[in-house]
C-alpha positions in Angstrom: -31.6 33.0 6.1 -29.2 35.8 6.9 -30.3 36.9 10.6 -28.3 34.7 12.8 -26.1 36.9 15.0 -22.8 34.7 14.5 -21.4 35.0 18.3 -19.5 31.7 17.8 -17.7 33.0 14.6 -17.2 36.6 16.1 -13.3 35.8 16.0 -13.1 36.2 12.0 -16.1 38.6 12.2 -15.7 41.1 14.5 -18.4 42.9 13.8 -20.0 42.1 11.2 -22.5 39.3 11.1 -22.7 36.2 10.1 -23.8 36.4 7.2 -20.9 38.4 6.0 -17.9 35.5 7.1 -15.2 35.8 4.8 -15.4 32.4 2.1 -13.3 31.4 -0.7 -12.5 35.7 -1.8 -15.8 36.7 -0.7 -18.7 36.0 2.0 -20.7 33.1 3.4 -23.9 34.9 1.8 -22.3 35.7 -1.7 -21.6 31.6 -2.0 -24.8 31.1 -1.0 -26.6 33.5 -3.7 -24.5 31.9 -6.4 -25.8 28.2 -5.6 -29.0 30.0 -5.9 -28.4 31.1 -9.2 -29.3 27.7 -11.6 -32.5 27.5 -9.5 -34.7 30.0 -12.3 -36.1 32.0 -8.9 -38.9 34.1 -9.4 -37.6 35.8 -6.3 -34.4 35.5 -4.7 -34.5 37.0 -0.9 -32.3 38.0 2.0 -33.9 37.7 5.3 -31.8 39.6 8.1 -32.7 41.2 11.5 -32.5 45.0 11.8 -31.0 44.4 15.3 -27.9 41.8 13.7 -26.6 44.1 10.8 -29.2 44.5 8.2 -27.8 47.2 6.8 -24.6 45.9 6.4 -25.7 42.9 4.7 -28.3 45.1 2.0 -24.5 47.1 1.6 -23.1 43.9 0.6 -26.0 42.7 -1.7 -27.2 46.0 -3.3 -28.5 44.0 -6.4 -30.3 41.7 -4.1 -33.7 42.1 -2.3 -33.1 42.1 1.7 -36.0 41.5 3.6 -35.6 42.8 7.1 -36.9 41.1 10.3 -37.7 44.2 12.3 -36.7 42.2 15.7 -35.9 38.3 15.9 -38.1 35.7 15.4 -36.0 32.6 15.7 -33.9 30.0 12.9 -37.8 30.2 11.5 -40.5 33.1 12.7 -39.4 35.3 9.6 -40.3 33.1 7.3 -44.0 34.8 8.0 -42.8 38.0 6.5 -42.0 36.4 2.9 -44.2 38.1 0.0 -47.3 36.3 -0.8 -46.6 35.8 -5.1 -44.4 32.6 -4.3 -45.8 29.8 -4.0 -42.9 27.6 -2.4 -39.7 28.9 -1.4 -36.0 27.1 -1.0 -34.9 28.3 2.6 -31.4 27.9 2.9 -29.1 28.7 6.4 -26.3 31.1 4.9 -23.5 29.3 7.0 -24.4 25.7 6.1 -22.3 24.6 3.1 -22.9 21.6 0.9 -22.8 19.8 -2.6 -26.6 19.8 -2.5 -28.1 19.8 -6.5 -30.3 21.9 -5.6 -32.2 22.0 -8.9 -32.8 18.2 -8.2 -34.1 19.1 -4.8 -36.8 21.8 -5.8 -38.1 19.3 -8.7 -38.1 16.4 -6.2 -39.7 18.5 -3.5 -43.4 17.4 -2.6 -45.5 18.3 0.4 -45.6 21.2 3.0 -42.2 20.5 3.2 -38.8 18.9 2.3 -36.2 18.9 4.7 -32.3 18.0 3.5 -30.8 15.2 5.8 -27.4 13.8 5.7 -25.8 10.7 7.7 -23.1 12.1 10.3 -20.6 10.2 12.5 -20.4 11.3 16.1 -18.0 9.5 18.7 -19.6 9.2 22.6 -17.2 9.9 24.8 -18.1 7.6 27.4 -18.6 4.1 28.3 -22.2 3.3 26.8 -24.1 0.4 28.8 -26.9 -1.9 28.1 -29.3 -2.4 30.4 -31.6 -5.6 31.2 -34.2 -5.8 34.4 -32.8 -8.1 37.3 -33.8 -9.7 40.4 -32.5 -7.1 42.0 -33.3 -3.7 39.9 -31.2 -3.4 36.5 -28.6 -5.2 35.2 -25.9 -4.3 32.8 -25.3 -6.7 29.8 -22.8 -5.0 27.3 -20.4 -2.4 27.3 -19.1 -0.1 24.5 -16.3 2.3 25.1 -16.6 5.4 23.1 -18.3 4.3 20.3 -19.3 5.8 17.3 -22.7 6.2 15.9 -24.0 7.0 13.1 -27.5 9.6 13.2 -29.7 11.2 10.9 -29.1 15.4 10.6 -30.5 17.9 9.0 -28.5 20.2 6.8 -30.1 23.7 6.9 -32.0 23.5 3.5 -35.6 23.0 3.0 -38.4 23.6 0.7 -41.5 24.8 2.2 -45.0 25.9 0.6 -46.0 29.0 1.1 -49.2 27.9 2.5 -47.8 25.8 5.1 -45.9 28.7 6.0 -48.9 30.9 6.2 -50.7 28.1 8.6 -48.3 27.7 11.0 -46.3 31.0 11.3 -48.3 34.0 13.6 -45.6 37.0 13.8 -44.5 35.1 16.8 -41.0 33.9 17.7 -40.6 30.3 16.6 -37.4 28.4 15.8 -37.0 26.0 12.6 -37.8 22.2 14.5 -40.5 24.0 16.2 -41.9 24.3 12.8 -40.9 21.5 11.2 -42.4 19.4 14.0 -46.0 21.5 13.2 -46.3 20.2 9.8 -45.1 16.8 10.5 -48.9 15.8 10.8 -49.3 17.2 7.4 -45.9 15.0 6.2 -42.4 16.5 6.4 -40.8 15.0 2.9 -36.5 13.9 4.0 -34.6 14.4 1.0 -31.3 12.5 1.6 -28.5 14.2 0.9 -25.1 11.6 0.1 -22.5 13.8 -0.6 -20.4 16.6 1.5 -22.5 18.9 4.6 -20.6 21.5 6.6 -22.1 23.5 9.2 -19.8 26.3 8.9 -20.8 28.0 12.4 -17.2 28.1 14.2 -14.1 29.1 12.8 -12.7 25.4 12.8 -15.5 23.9 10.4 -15.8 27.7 8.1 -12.0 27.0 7.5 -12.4 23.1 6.5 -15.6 24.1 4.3 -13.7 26.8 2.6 -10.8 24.1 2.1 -13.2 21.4 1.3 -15.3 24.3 -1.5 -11.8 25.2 -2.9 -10.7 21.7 -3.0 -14.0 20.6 -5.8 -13.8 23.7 -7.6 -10.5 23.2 -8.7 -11.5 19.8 -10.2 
């Protein structure tokens, strides 16, 4: 998924998009095609948006099919553009970054779909209150300044059929937990993921993911 527009990372972009962040010598989309490459694809696509550099990313990827979104859809509404000889397809956000085994993944996969989730820490930075009912309207019980919490996240990757796809996708602009929440009646698989997740949309976290990258495969 190669569409997004980038704004956030326009400061090592310029103009280019996304897609085309520098990483580790080369782009945020050439590290993505090479964890791609154990996976024994049939097909291996680029989806981009004629309005957010599609051209410049089939420049960059001439040995690569790049499938282009004619105007944006959303994180997911493309997805309904994908050929039909496939029967499930890996999706995979080109600026999230991770120690996924993705091999493991697509033979563990079952469902509609199988969504990647990974434990993150995030600090509140507030005083965080229980509250009991009173006499007099609530009371509070506890206090917790600033804590931390641990939540559930998703990491950008997913397997999808095809089919499920096809039955909940209409040409129309939809955005990927739009979609996800459609085929949760149908049972939306969490593959939990234990090891290392960046979301590599600002320049802060596409500098510690290169880091982080360089750092295991020097080992």
């Amino acid at each position: 998924m190669a569409g997004g527009e980038g704004s956030r990372l326009r400061s090592v972009t310029g103009a280019l998009p996304k897609a085309l962040a520098p990483f580790r010598g080369g782009t945020l989309l050439g590290h993505q095609l090479e964890r791609c490459a154990g996976l024994n694809a049939a097909r291996i696509l680029v989806l981009a948006s004629a309005r957010r550099g599609a051209d410049l990313i089939a420049d960059h990827v001439p040995d690569c099919e790049v499938l282009v979104e004619p105007s944006p859809l959303g994180t997911a509404g493309g997805l309904v553009h994908l050929p039909q000889d496939v029967d499930r397809w890996v999706v995979v956000n080109v600026d999230h970054v991770s120690d996924v085994d993705r091999e493991a993944l697509v033979a563990g996969a079952s469902g509609p779909c199988t969504a990647v989730t990974t434990t993150v820490e995030a600090t509140i930075d507030e005083g965080v209150v229980s509250l009991e009912p009173g006499p007099h309207g609530p009371r509070i019980t506890s206090w917790r300044e600033r804590p931390t919490v641990r939540v559930e996240v998703t990491t950008g990757l997913y397997v999808f059929t095809h089919q499920a796809l096809q039955n909940h996708l209409d040409g129309t602009p939809c955005d990927m937990p739009a979609l996800v929440r459609r085929l949760m009646p149908d049972g939306v698989r969490a593959w939990h993921h234990r090891g290392q997740w960046f979301d590599a949309g600002t320049p802060d976290r596409l500098l510690r993911a290169e880091a982080w990258w360089a750092g295991i495969s020097s080992t």
